[in-house]
Structures are given as structure tokens and as C-alpha cells.
C-alpha positions as CSV (number, residue, x, y, z in Angstrom):
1,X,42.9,80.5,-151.5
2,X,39.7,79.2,-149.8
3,X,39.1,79.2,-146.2
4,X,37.8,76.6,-144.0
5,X,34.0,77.2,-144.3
6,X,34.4,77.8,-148.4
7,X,35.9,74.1,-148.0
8,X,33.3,72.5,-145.8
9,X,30.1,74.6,-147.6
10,X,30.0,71.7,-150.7
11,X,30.9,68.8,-148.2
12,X,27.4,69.8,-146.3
13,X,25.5,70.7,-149.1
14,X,26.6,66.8,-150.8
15,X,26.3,65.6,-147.4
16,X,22.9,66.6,-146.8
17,X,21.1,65.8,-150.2
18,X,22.7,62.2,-149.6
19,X,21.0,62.4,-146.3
20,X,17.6,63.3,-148.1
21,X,18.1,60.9,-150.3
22,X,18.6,58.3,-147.7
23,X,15.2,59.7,-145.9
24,X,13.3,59.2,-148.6
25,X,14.1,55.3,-149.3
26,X,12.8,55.0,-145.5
27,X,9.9,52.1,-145.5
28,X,7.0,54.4,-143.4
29,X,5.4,51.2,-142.6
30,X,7.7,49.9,-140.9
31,X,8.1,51.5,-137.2
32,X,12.0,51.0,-136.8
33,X,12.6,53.1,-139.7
34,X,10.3,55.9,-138.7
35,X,12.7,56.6,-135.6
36,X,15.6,56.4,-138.4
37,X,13.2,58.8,-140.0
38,X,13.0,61.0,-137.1
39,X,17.1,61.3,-136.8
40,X,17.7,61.6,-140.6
41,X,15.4,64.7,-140.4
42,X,17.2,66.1,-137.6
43,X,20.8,65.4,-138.9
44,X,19.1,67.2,-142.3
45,X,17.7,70.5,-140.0
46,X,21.5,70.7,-138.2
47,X,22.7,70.6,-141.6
48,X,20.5,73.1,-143.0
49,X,21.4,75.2,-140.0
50,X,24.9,74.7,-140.2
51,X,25.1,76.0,-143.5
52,X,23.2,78.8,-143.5
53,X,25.1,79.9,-141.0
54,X,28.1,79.5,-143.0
55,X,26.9,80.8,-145.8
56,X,25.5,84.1,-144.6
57,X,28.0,84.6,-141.9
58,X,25.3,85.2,-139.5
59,X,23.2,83.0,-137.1
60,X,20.3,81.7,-138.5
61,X,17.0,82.5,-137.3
62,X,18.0,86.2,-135.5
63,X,16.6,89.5,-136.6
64,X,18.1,92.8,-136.9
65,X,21.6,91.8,-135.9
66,X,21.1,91.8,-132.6
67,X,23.2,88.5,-132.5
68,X,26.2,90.7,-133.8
69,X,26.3,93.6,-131.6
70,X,27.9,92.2,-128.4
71,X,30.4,90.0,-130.5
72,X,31.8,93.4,-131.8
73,X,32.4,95.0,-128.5
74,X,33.6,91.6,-126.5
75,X,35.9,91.0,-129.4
76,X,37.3,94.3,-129.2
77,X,38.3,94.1,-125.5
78,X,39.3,90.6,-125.9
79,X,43.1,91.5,-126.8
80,X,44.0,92.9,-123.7
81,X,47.2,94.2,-125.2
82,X,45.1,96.7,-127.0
83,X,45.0,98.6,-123.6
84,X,48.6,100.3,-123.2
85,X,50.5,100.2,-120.2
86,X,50.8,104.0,-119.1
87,X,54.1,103.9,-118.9
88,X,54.3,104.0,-122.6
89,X,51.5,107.0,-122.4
90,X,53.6,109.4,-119.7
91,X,57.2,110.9,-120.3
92,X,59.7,109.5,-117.2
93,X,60.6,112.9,-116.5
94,X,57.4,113.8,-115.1
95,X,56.8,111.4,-113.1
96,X,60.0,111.9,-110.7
97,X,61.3,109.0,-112.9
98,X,59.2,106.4,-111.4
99,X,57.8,103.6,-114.3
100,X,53.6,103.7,-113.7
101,X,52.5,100.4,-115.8
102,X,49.8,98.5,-115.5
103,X,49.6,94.9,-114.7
104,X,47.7,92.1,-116.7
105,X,45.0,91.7,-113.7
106,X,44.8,95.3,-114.2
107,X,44.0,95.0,-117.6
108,X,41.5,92.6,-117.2
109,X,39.7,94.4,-114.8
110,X,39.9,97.7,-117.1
111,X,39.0,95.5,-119.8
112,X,36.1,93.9,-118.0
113,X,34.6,97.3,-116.6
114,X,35.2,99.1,-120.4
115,X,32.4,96.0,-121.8
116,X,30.4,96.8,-119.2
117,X,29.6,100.1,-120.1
118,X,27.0,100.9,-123.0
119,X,28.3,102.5,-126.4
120,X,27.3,106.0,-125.2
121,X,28.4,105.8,-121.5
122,X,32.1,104.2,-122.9
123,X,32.2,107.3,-124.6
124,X,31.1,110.0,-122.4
125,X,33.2,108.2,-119.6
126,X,36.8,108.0,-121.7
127,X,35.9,111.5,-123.6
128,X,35.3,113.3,-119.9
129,X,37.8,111.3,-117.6
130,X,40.1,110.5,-120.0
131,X,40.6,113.5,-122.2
132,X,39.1,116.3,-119.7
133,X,36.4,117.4,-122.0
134,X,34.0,119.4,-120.5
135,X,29.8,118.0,-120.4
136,X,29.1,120.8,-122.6
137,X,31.6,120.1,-125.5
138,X,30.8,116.3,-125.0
139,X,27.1,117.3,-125.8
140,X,28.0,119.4,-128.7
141,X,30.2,116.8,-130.2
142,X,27.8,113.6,-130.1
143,X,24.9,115.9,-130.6
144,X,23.4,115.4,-127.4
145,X,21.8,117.4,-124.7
146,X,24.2,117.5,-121.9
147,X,21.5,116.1,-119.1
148,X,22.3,112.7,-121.0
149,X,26.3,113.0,-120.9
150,X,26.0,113.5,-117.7
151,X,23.6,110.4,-116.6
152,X,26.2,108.5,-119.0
153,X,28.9,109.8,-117.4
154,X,27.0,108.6,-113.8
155,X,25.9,105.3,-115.3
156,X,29.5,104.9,-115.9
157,X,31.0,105.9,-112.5
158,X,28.5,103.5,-110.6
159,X,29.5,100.2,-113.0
160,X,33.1,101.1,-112.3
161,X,32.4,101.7,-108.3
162,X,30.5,98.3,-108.4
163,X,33.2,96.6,-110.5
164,X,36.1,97.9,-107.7
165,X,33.9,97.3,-104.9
């Protein structure tokens, strides 16, 4: 079955060799048509844009994927339901049976102070807060000296103080 953009690939391609096409019949004496020239050859570069962009599946023009990195890690804190409610994380018994959850604005702002953080200090921050491991065995784990989990860890603690604040 073939997806939008395997659909709309040929129409652009036939689109824009008509366009050449119509470019080239363009009388350059005449001034009127040079401004038609002038907006057939943009329409012909937005094409050309368009479908390389399509095609590749990357924006045109960028180096070294820096276009794709912070699409990744918004569009992994753009579900919100990703994050669980805790009461789904804690057994009722231990908690006197009171139900700990946490609200959608919650989640937001978790969300929003988790895309803050860097790659490292999102993992230095969950790995030491969250699952109580020690600087040390953080270091060991990432391959690290533990001087940097700890500024991570910092870096971390400031965004989320600045974030709450």
C-alpha cells in the first residue's frame, strides 16, 4: 500500500518538469514575462525542495543530522501517557492505602523538565534519583569518570529547580 508522500512524489516530479517546460517557452524580451520567469523558477526551487525532502526523508540542505536530533527526543516526550501515573508504579499497601497519581499538568511539567535535560544529564538524573544508583556505579556503567555524573547530575537538579521555581 503506498503512503501519502509515495503518492504525491510522481505528482511533483510531473508537476515540476511541466513547470520547466513552461519556463522555458517564456519570451526573455519581453519584461512581463521575465517576472513570470522569476515565479516559475521559484515555484520550480519549492518543488525541488519539497521533493527532496520527501524523497530522502530528511530536510534538505542540513549536515550531519543535526535537524533530526531534537525531533527524536521532543517526539518521545510528546505522548504524555508514556509517563505512568505512580499509582500504577507503588503497591496500595504501602502507602497506608492512599492512591499517589499524578495529574496531566503534572505530566506536562515532568515531561517539559525531562526535554530539558541533555542525553547524559536525563540519564545520570533518572539512573541516580530514580533508581538509587550510586555516582560511582553510574560512572562505571556509561564509562565515565564520576566528576561528570556528578556535574550531570547538578546540571540536572538546577533545570528542574529553575523549571519549579
Amino acid at each position: 500500500m503506498l503512503s501519502w508522500v509515495d503518492k504525491m512524489v510522481p505528482e511533483y516530479i510531473e508537476g515540476r518538469q511541466e513547470m520547466k517546460k513552461r519556463a522555458d517557452q517564456v519570451d526573455r524580451s519581453n519584461p512581463i514575462e521575465m517576472n513570470d520567469l522569476k515565479q516559475f523558477n521559484s515555484m520550480i526551487d519549492s518543488m525541488t525542495y519539497s521533493l527532496e525532502w520527501m524523497t530522502t526523508g530528511r530536510q534538505p540542505n542540513t549536515y550531519r543530522g543535526v535537524d533530526e536530533k531534537a525531533v527524536y527526543q521532543r517526539r518521545s516526550y510528546e505522548n504524555i501517557d508514556l509517563i505512568p501515573d505512580i499509582a500504577e508504579q507503588l503497591e496500595e499497601e504501602s502507602i497506608n492505602k492512599k492512591h499517589l497519581f499524578m495529574s496531566r499538568e503534572e505530566k506536562v511539567i515532568l515531561a517539559d523538565i525531562l526535554s530539558s535535560f541533555s542525553l547524559r544529564e536525563r540519564t545520570c538524573y533518572i539512573l541516580h534519583e530514580g533508581q538509587k544508583m550510586s555516582m560511582a556505579k553510574i560512572a562505571d556503567e556509561l564509562g565515565i569518570t564520576k566528576r561528570s555524573v556528578q556535574q550531570y547530575i547538578e546540571r540536572a537538579r538546577k533545570k528542574v529547580q529553575e523549571k519549579v521555581a
